[in-house]
C-alpha positions in Angstrom: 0.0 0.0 0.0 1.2 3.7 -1.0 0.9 5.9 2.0 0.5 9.9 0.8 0.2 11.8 -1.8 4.0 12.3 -2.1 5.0 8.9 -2.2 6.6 7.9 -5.5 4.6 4.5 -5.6 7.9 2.5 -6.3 7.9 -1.4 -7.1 8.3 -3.3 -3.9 9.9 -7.1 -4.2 9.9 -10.0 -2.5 12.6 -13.0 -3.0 12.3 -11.6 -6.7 8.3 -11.6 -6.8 6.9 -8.3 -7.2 4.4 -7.4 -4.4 0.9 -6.5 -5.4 -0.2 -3.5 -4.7 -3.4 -2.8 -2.8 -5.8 0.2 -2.0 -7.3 -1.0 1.2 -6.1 -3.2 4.1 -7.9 -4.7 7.0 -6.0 -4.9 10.7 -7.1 -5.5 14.0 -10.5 -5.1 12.7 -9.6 -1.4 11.8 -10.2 -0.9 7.5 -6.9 0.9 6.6 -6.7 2.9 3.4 -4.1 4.2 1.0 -5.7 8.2 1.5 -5.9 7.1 5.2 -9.4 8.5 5.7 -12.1 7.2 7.7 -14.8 6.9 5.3 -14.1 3.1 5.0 -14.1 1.9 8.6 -17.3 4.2 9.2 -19.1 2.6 6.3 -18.2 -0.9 7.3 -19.3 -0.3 10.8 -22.5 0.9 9.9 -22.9 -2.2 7.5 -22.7 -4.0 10.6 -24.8 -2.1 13.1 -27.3 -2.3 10.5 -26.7 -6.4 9.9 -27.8 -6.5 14.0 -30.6 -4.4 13.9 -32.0 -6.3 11.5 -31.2 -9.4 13.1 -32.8 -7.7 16.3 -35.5 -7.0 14.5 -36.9 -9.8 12.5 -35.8 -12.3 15.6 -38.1 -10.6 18.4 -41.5 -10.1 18.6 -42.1 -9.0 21.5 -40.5 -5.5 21.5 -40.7 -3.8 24.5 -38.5 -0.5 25.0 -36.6 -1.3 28.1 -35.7 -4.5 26.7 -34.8 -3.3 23.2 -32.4 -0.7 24.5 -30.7 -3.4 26.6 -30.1 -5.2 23.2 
């Protein structure tokens, strides 16, 4: 990955294979990109806050506020 808007992007090799280069890399559960802005990790968080309210939603059916804001 190219860090910076400066960086001259060289060729990067590994025991003479040429390393791939990649826009966007996933560590410790934290979405890393090349610009290094947020707009990744927030979009995939909200993917899956939305995957668990939905699971939330279609699982219960007995929705009570006090319980829901437990959940």
């Amino acid at each position: 990955m190219h860090l910076g808007n400066s960086n001259r992007k060289y060729a990067y090799f590994k025991n003479n294979h040429k390393l791939d280069k990649v826009t966007e890399e996933k560590d410790l559960g934290v979405v890393f990109t090349n610009n290094l802005k947020p707009a990744r990790q927030c979009q995939t968080a909200y993917a899956k806050a939305n995957r668990i309210l939905g699971l939330i939603s279609r699982t219960i059916s007995y929705k009570i506020p006090d319980i829901l804001l437990k959940l």
